[in-house]
C-alpha positions in Angstrom: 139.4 53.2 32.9 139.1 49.8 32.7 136.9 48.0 30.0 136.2 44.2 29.5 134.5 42.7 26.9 132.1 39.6 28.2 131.6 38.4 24.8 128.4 35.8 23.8 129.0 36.0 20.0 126.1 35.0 18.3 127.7 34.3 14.8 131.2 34.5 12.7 133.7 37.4 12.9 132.4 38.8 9.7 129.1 38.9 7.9 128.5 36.4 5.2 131.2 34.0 6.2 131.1 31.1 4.4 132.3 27.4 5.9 132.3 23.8 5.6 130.9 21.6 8.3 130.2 18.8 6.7 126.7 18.7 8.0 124.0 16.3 6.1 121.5 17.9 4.1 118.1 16.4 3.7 119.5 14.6 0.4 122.4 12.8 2.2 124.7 14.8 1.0 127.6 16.9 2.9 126.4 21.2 3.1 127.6 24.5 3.7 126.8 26.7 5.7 126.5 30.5 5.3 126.5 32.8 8.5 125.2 36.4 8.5 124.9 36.1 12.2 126.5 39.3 13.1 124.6 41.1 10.6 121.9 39.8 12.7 123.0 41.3 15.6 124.0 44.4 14.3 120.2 44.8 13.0 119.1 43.7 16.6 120.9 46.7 17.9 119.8 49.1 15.1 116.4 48.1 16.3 117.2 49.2 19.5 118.6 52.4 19.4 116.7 53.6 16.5 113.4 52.3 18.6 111.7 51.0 15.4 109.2 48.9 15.6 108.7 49.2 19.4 105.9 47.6 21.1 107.0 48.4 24.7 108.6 51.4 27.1 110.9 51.1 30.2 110.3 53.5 32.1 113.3 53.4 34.6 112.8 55.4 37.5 115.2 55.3 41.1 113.5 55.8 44.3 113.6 59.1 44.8 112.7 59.8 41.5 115.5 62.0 40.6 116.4 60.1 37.5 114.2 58.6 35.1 115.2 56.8 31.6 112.5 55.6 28.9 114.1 53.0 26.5 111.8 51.6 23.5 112.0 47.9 23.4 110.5 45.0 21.9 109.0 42.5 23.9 109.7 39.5 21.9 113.6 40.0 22.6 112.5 41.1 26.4 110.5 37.8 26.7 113.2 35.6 24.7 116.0 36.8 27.0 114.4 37.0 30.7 111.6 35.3 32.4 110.7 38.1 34.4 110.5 40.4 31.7 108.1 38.1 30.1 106.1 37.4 33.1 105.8 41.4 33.8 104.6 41.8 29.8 102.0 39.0 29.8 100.4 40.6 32.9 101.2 44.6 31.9 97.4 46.9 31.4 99.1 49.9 28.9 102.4 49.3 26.4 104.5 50.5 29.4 106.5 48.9 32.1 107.7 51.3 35.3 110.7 49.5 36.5 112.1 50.9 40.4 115.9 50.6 40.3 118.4 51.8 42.3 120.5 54.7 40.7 123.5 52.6 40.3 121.8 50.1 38.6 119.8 52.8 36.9 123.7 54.2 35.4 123.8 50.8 33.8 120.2 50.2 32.7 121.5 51.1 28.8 124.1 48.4 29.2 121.9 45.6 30.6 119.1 46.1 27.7 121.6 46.1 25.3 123.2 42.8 26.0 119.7 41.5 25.7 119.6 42.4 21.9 123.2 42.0 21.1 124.4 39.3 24.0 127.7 41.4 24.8 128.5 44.1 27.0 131.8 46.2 28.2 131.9 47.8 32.1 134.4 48.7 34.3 135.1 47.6 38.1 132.5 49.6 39.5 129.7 48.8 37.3 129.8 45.4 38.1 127.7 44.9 41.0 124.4 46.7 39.6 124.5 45.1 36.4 125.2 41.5 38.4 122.2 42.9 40.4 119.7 43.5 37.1 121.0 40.0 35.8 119.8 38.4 38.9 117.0 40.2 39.4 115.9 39.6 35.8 117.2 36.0 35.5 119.5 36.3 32.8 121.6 33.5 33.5 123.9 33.6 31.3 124.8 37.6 32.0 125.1 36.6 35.7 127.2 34.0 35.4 129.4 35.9 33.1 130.4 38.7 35.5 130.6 36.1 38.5 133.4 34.9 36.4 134.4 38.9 35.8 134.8 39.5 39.2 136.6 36.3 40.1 139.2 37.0 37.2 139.7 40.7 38.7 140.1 40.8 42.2 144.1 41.7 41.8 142.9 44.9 39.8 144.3 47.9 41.5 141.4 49.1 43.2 140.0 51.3 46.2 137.9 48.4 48.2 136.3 46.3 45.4 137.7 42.7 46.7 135.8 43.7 50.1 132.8 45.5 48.8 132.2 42.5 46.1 132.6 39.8 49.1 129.7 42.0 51.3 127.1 42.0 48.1 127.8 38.7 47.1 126.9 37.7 50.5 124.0 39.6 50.2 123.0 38.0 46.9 123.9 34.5 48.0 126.5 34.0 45.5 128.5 31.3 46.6 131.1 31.2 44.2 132.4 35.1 44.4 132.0 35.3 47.6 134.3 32.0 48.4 137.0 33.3 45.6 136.7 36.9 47.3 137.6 35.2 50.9 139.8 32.6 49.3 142.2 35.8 47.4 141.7 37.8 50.6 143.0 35.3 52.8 145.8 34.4 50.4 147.1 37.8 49.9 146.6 39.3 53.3 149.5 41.4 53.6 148.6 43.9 50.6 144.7 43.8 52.1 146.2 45.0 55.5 148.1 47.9 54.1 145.4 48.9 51.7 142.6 52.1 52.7 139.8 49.1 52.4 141.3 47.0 55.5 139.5 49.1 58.2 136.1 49.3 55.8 135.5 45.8 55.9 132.6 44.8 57.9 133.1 42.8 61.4 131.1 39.5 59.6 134.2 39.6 57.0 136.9 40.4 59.9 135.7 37.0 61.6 135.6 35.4 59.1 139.5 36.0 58.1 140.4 35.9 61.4 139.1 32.3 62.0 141.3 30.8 59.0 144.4 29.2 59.6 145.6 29.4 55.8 146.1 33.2 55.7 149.1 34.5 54.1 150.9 37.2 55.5 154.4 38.1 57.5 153.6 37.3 61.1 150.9 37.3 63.8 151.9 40.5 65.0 151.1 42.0 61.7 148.0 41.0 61.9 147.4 41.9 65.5 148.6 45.8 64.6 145.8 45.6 61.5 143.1 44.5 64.2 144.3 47.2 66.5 144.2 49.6 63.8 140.5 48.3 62.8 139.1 48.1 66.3 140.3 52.1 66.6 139.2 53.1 63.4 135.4 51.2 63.7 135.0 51.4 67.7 132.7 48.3 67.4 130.5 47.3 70.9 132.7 45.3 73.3 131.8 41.9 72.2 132.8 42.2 68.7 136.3 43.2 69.9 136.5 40.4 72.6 136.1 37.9 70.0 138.2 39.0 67.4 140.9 39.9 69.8 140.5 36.2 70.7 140.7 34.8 67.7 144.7 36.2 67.1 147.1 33.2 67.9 149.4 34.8 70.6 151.5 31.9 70.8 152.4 32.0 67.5 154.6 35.8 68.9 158.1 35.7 70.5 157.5 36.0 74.4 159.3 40.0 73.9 156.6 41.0 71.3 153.8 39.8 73.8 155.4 42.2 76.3 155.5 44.6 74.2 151.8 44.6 73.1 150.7 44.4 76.9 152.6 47.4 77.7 152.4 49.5 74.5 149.2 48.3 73.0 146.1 50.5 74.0 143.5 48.4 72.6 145.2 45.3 74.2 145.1 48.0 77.3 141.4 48.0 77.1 140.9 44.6 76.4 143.0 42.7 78.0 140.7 40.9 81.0 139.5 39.2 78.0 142.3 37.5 76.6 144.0 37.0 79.5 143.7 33.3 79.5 145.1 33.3 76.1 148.5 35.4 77.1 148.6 33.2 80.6 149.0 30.2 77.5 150.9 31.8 75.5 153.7 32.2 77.9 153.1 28.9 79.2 153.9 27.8 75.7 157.1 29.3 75.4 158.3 28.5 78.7 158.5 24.7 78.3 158.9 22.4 76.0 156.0 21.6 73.3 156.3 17.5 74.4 155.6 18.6 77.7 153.1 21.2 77.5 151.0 18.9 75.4 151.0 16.7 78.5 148.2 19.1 79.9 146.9 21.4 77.6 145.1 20.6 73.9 147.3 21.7 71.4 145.3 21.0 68.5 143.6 24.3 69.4 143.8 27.3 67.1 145.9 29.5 69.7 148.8 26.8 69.0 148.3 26.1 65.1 150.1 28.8 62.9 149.4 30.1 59.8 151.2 31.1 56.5 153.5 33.3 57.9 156.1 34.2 55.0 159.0 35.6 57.3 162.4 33.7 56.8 162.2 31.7 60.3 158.7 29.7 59.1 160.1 28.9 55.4 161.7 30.6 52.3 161.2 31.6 49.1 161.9 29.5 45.8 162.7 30.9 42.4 163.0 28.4 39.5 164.4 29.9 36.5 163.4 27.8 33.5 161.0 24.9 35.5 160.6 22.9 32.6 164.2 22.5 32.1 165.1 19.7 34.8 165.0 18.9 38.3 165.9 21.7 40.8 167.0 21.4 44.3 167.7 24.0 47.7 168.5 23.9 51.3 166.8 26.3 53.7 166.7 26.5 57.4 163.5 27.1 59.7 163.1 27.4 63.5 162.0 23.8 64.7 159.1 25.7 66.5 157.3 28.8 67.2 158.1 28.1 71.4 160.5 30.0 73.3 162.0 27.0 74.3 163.0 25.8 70.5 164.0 29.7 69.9 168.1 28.7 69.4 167.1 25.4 67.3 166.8 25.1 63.7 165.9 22.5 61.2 168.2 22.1 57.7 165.2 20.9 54.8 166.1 19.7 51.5 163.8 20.7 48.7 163.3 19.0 45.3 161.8 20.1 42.2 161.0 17.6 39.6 158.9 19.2 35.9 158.4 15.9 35.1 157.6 13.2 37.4 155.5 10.0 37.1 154.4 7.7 39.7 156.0 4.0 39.5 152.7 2.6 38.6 152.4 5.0 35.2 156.5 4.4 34.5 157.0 1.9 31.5 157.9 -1.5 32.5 161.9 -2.8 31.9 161.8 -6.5 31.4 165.6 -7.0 30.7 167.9 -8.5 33.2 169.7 -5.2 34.7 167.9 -2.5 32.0 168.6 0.9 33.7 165.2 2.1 34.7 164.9 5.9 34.5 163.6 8.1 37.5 162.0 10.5 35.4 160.4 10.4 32.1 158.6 12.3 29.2 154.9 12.7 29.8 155.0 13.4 34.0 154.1 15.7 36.3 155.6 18.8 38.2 156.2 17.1 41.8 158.1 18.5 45.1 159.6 16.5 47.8 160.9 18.1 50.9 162.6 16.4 54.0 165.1 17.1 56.9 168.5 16.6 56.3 168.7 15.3 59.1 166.9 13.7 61.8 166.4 14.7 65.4 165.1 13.8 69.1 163.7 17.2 69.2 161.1 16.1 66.4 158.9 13.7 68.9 155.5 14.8 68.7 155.4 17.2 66.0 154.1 16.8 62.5 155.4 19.2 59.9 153.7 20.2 57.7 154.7 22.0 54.3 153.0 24.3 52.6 153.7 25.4 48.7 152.4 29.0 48.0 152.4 29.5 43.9 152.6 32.8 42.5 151.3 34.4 39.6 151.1 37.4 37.8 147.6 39.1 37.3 146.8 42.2 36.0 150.5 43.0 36.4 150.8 41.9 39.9 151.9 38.9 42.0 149.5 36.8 43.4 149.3 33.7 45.5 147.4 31.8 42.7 147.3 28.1 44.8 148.3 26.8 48.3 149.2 23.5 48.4 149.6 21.4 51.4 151.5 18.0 52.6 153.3 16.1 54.8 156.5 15.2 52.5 155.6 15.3 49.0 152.8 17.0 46.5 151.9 13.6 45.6 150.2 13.8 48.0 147.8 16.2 46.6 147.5 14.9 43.1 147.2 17.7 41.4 150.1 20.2 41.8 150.7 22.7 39.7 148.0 20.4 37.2 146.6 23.9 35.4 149.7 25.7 34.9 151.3 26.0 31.5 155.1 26.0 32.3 156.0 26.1 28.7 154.3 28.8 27.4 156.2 32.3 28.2 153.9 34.4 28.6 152.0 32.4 31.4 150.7 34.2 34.4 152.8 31.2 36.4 156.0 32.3 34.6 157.2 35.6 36.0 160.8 36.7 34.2 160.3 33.2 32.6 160.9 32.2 36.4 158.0 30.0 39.0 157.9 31.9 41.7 157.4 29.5 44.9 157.2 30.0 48.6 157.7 27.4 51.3 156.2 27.3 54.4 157.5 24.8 57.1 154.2 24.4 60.0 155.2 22.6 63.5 151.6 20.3 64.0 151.4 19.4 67.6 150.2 16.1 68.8 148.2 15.9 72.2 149.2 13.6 74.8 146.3 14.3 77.3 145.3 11.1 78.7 141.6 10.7 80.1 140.2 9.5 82.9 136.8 7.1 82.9 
């Protein structure tokens, strides 16, 4: 069972702790100060278990009334902490206040009043939601805002749905931030969602909304196809539902032989396929001729033609740097030059740098001094990465590549992409690669075996060459 503290310490690790501040006194003079805070607090809770001195009653009942808890409270400390509370006790007729929950966030009722008192409180995974529920319903900000931050530092928690069933309430509650860092670690670590039990729960909203997104991370296009097929059979959704998220998978981005495959073996595809016929028409219209000369008269810059983070070795590779603070690193690695049939035998040799330390020209020192030897790299920089062909080729006319840097960390004892980072040639670019990780410190969740774990991704950007007619 997991248990986190979210800790709003009132005072000092231990009662009566003495320190020097150096505040000024009403004299002018430097002061002390002496902190029984926790004693405080301690009392605070004292007051609230042993009920003493109680001038009001919850009376926490669920809706069918199966359950009902009666805590003794005081409504100075209700009033102080939530604004609802002290609305409800301004307007209440006897010295109780019936409060309608629902039984989850009845279970955590206890918890809830006691971080009013004591301003801390421990909970698991699955007691999240209600007691994010009771802080928003009660407007306790600062308990709120605390587990929104919970739940965004735990969605690599091995779990049975939470990442899914967190996005749908927050949602619901209109929390922006969880439900953009639920989408966001979703998207990014899409092969472990598809091959988890809480892939075919998610609702059809949330299966759009993936499906739209060209920065998903995960093997190939097929594998996501078979995890659609697999959610389509397992939620038989109305016909419309399944003709636009069948329409939303990018069938270019499969070889021509896994497209015949699907139409012959694939029994949702089967069903479907009337709708999406355009698409595979397209699709093999892609492959068949050259990208130059298909973008000659159809819109490539549509989302059937622009892939996605596809990790397997013909789209990019992956980069371990042992030590990254050491020096600079280098590799070679080979992609196809495109996802057509027609660049199938053709491949493209990219050279990768890594530098720990980088600065741009305009933040180097200057070098006055006829022929001084001016250093590339200096103290004080930034990680950087530069990658470019080795060589260059006729066959690149037209197409923009564009790289993509997955970072990996380690959470909760397992590897996450913890940032995507995306450029033409170099992170520059971006400005602010790898700018919160701690390289040097070993036990940093971007240090894996004392190792950054990288992953490149090599995208073919295809420019349209429509012309139009007045």
């Amino acid at each position: 069972m997991l248990v986190l503290a979210l800790g709003l310490r009132f005072g000092a690790a231990a009662a009566g702790m003495l320190r020097v501040d150096g505040a000024q006194d009403g004299g002018g003079g430097s002061g002390d100060t002496i902190s029984h805070s926790l004693t405080l607090v301690q009392r605070l809770e004292a007051l609230l278990v042993q009920g003493n001195g109680s001038d009001v009653s919850l009376r926490v009942e669920t809706p069918s009334a199966d359950e009902v808890k009666v805590i003794q409270a005081h409504s100075l400390v209700l009033s102080l902490q939530s604004p609802v509370f002290e609305e409800m006790l301004l307007s209440r007729n006897s010295s109780m206040l019936v409060l309608k929950e629902s039984s989850d966030c009845a279970a955590v009722f206890d918890k809830f009043i006691r971080y009013l008192y004591c301003g801390e409180i421990s909970l698991r995974l699955d007691q999240a939601t209600p007691l994010h529920k009771l802080a928003a319903k009660y407007q306790v900000t600062g308990l709120q805002q605390g587990i929104t931050q919970y739940m965004t530092q735990n969605l690599a928690r091995e779990s049975s749905g939470h990442v899914a069933g967190w996005y749908e309430y927050a949602l619901q509650a209109g929390d922006v931030t969880l439900r953009d860092s639920c989408l966001q670690y979703m998207a990014w670590n899409l092969s472990s969602v598809l091959q988890s039990g809480e892939w075919v729960t998610i609702s059809s909203q949330l299966l759009m909304s993936l499906l739209q997104r060209s920065d998903l991370i995960l093997q190939s296009e097929m594998e996501l196809f078979a995890a659609l097929e697999a959610w389509i059979i397992q939620n038989e959704p109305d016909g419309l539902t399944a003709e636009n998220a069948l329409r939303a998978v990018r069938y270019a981005m499969m070889p021509p032989r896994e497209l015949f495959r699907l139409q012959t073996q694939s029994s949702v595809l089967a069903r479907y396929q009337e709708s999406v016929r355009d698409l595979l028409y397209m699709s093999y219209q892609f492959h068949s001729a050259s990208p130059l000369h298909m973008a000659k008269y159809f819109d490539v810059n549509c989302s059937l033609f622009v892939p996605r983070n596809y990790l397997s070795p013909m789209w990019g590779s992956p980069w371990i740097i042992s030590n990254p603070t050491r020096d600079d690193r280098s590799t070679s690695f080979q992609t196809q030059l495109g996802p057509s049939g027609h660049d199938a035998s053709k491949r493209v040799t990219w050279n990768a740098l890594f530098s720990p330390r980088w600065l741009p020209l305009s933040m180097r020192p200057m070098y006055t001094e006829t022929g001084a030897m001016q250093p590339t790299r200096v103290e004080g920089g930034r990680p950087r990465i530069i990658i470019t062909p080795a060589t260059s080729s006729a066959d690149f006319a037209g197409v923009n590549f564009q790289k993509t840097v997955l970072v990996m960390a380690q959470q909760q004892g397992k590897v996450v992409v913890k940032h995507v980072y995306n450029f033409h040639q170099s992170t520059e670019e971006n400005g602010n690669f790898l700018a919160e990780a701690d390289l040097y410190r070993r036990t940093s969740e971007y240090l894996i075996d004392s190792s950054l774990f990288l992953h490149i991704v090599v995208k073919p950007l295809y420019q349209t060459l429509i012309t139009t007619k007045n």
